[in-house]
Steps between C-alpha positions, in 0.01 A plus 500: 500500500690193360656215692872530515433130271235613259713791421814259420256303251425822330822631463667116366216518254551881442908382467376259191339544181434120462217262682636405831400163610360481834794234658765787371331729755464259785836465430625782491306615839553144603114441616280241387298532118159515754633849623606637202181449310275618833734845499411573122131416597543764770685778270234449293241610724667808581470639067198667411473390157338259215854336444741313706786717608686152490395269183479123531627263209489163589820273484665868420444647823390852608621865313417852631285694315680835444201716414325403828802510649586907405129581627520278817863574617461705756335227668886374508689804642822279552535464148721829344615585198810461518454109692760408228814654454593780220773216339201203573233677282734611226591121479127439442457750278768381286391143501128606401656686197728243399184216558275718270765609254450563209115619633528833619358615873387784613662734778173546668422141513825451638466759737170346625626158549753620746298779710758766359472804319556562115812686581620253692478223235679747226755556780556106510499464168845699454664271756341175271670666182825494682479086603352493103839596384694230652335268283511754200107532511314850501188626634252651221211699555212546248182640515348169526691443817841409639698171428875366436674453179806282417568128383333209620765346657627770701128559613551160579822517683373804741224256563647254591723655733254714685262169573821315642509736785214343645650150494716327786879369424642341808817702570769175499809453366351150271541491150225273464193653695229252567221652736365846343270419175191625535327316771201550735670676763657763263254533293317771650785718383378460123140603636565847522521515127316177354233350545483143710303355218778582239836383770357164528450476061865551489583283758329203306678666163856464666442146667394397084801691434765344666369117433481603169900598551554198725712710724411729733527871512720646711500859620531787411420342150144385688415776587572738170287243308211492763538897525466541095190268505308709739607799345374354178157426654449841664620662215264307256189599726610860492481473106862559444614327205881411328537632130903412452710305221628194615851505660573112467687394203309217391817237394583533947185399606493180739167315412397307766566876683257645262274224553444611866490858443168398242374258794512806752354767242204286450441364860521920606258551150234247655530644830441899412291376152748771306702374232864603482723689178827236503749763615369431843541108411905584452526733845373174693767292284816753600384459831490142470858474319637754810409258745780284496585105367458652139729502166616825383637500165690817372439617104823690486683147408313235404793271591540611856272329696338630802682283757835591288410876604361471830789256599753769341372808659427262873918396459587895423323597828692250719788581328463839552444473869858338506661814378278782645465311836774234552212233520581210365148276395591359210529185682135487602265311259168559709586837459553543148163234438293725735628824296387321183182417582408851637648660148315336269200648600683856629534527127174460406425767761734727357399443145127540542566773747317326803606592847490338824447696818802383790345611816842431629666725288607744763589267759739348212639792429555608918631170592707382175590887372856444335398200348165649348669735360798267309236263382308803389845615294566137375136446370508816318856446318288139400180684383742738279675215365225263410287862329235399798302741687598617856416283784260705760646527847235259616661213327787547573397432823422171511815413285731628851278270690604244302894637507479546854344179614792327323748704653392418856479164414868512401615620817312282722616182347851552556780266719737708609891413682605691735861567583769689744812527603528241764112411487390645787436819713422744181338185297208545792428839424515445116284171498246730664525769271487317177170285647388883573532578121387190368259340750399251239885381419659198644812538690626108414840587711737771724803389427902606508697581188697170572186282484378630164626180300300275691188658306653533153283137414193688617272622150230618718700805641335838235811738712749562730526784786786585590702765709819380380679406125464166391728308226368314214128434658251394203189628653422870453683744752423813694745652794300725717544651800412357832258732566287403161316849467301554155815583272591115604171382405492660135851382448359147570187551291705633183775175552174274497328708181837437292 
C-alpha cells in the first residue's frame, strides 16, 4: 500500500490533464523537489509494467499515464470514482467539449478518462445541454462522436467564463485592484487546466502587450485577455479552428490597436508553429479595444463624437441619480472623469459583445442592493435611448462602485453647525448623535440660536443642525429632533443632495 504522500501525488496528477512541474507538487505538499522526485521513483517500483505509470517531460514536468493507471489502480484503493464531485466532473466534461469543439469525442473515451460508466457520461451530458443553453449553444451527437455546436463567440464566451473560476480576485471594495494578475503564487490555479509551459508564453505575450499599450492592464480586463490567449493556445493544439465573417467594420478600426493584435498573432504563430485565419487576429483586437484608455467612435452619426456620447450618456446617469435617489453629484468632476474613462471602453465591450467576470458581483448586489438596482434601471433607459445593447449585470457592477465610492466620499467631507435652544443640555446628546451618523463629519461648533450671526462670515460651514427655526440663515438648514434617529439623518442627507 501507498504512502498517505505518494497517494496525494497521484491523485494532483490524476486531478490534471496537463504536465505538472515538479516545484507545483512540492508546493502543493509543501516538501522539498528531492522528495517529490524520490516518491515517484518509489511508485514506480510498485507497477509491473514496460511503461511509466507517471511520464517524465523535462522542463514540462511529470503526467499520469491513464492506461497504466486503469490496470494498476487498485494498487491505489484511496482513489474512487467518484474522488470528484457529480457538478466537478460535469464542469470537466464540458470544458473538454468546448476545448475540442468543433472535433467530436466519444462517450466511451469520455467515460474512460473519468473511471465512470457509459451511462453515467450520457447522464452528464443532459445536465451539460442545460448550462449549453445559457449561452444559446447545443449539444450534437453524430455517429462520428459527440461535440457542441453554436457561434464562435459564444463558444468563446462559455469559455471564458468557466476558466475564470479558477482564478483569484481579492474580495475589496478598490476600484483599481493592483495585486491579483497572474503571478507565481496563483498560478497553480491555471495548472489544473494548462499547461506550465503555455502560462508562462502568455505571461511574456501580456508584458509585450501592455509596453506596446504604454499603460498597464488593469483587472478584470487582465485577466479576460490572458484567459482568451490560453484558451486560444489549448484550443489550437486540440485542432479547433475559427471559420466566421469578420464582425469589425473596417472604417472603426484603431491602427496602432491592430498593429498589436498582428504582433501577438505572430509571436503565438512562432510559438505553436501554426499559422492563424485573421478572424482570430480581430478577437485579440476587441479584446484589446475592451481594455480600457481606448477611442470608441459610434457610426450612427458621424458628427457625434465618441466623447460627445460617452460624456452625454455619463451626465444622464448622474442626473438621473438626482431624481431617482436625491443624490446630488453633479458637482463632482473626479467623478464624472472616472465615469468617462471607464465608458469608453464599456462600449466597446458592449459593442463587440465582450464580458468581464465581477467576482464581486454578489457582494455588490448584498451590500449596495437599492442602489444596484436604480443604476441597473437608469443604464437600461440609456441603452434604449442611445439603440445600444443591454449592459450585463456584471458591469453594472463596477459602475455602483464607482457611484458609491463618491457618495461616501460626500458624506465624510462635510462641516457641519450644530445648534439648540440655549446651546446646551440637549446640544450634548445631539453632537453625539450626529458624530454617530457621520463619524467622518466635522462638528466646527454647538452653538445657541442667538450666536448664529457670529458664523454667517464663515464659507467653510456645508450645513446647519438644528432643533429649533432659524431666520434668514444662508447656509443650508435641517430642524431635527434632539434625539437624531435615522428619519433625522435622511432629512439631512436629502437638504445636502439639493
Amino acid at each position: 500500500m501507498t504512502s498517505r504522500r505518494k497517494n496525494q501525488i497521484i491523485q494532483l496528477l490524476l486531478d490534471s490533464d496537463q504536465y505538472i512541474p515538479a516545484q507545483i507538487l512540492a508546493a502543493k505538499l509543501k516538501v522539498s523537489e528531492k522528495t517529490i522526485y524520490r516518491d515517484i521513483k518509489e511508485i514506480e517500483t510498485m507497477i509491473h509494467s514496460d511503461k511509466p505509470l507517471i511520464e517524465k517531460v523535462s522542463s514540462k514536468g511529470y503526467r499520469i499515464n491513464y492506461s497504466i493507471f486503469l490496470k494498476e489502480k487498485h494498487k491505489f484503493s484511496f482513489i474512487e470514482s467518484n474522488s470528484i464531485s457529480e457538478v466537478d466532473r460535469r464542469d470537466q466534461i464540458l470544458l473538454e467539449l468546448l476545448y475540442k469543439t468543433p472535433k467530436p469525442t466519444s462517450i466511451s473515451k469520455l467515460a474512460e478518462k473519468f473511471y465512470i460508466s457509459n451511462s453515467s457520461i450520457v447522464n452528464d451530458l443532459k445536465c451539460i445541454e442545460k448550462e449549453l443553453k445559457k449561452y444559446e449553444l447545443i449539444l450534437e451527437k453524430t455517429s462520428n462522436g459527440t461535440f457542441i455546436f453554436g457561434t464562435e463567440k459564444n463558444i468563446r464566451k462559455m469559455l471564458v467564463s468557466m476558466t475564470q473560476r479558477y482564478l483569484p480576485f481579492e474580495s475589496k471594495w478598490i476600484l483599481k485592484p493592483e495585486n491579483d494578475k497572474v503571478n507565481d503564487e496563483n498560478i497553480h490555479l491555471f495548472l489544473k487546466r494548462f499547461s506550465n509551459e503555455d502560462i508562462r508564453f502568455i505571461q511574456k505575450i501580456m508584458n509585450i502587450i501592455e509596453n506596446r499599450l504604454e499603460f498597464d492592464l488593469e483587472n478584470p480586463y487582465y485577466i479576460n485577455l490572458f484567459s482568451h490567449l490560453l484558451i486560444l493556445i489549448k484550443r489550437v493544439k486540440e485542432g479547433a479552428f475559427i471559420n466566421e465573417d469578420s464582425s469589425i467594420e473596417k472604417t472603426t478600426i484603431n491602427l496602432e490597436m491592430m498593429k498589436i493584435a498582428l504582433e501577438v498573432i505572430q509571436q503565438i504563430e512562432k510559438y505553436l508553429q501554426e499559422k492563424f485565419i485573421f478572424n482570430e487576429v480581430e478577437y485579440i483586437y476587441m479584446y484589446l479595444c475592451s481594455a480600457g484608455g481606448q477611442t470608441y467612435r459610434v457610426q450612427k452619426d458621424n458628427k457625434k463624437t465618441e466623447q460627445t456620447l460617452v460624456g452625454n450618456m455619463v451626465d444622464q446617469l448622474i442626473i438621473s441619480i438626482k431624481k431617482k435617489l436625491s443624490i446630488d453629484l453633479s458637482k463632482n468632476a473626479e467623478l464624472r472623469k472616472q465615469l468617462i474613462q471607464h465608458f469608453n471602453p464599456l462600449l466597446k465591450r458592449v459593442m463587440y459583445e465582450v464580458q468581464v467576470r465581477n467576482k464581486l458581483l454578489e457582494d455588490i448586489e448584498n451590500e449596495f442592493g437599492d442602489l444596484f438596482k436604480s443604476i441597473k434601471s437608469i443604464m437600461k433607459g440609456i441603452c434604449l435611448e442611445y439603440q445600444l445593447p443591454r449592459i450585463i449585470d456584471d458591469e453594472i457592477g463596477y459602475i455602483v462602485l464607482y457611484i458609491q465610492n463618491a457618495i461616501e466620499k460626500e458624506e465624510q467631507s462635510k462641516k457641519v453647525l450644530i445648534v439648540c435652544s440655549t446651546g446646551i443640555g440637549t446640544s450634548h446628546l445631539l453632537k453625539t448623535r450626529v458624530a454617530k451618523f457621520f463619524p467622518k463629519w466635522t462638528i466646527v461648533d454647538v452653538i445657541s440660536a442667538k450666536e448664529v450671526k457670529k458664523y454667517e462670515s464663515n464659507h467653510s460651514i456645508d450645513i446647519v443642525i438644528s432643533t429649533v427655526k432659524i431666520e434668514s440663515l444662508k447656509f443650508k438648514t435641517v430642524i431635527v429632533s434632539s434625539l437624531f434617529n435615522e428619519k433625522d439623518k435622511e432629512v439631512v442627507l436629502n437638504e445636502l443632495s439639493k
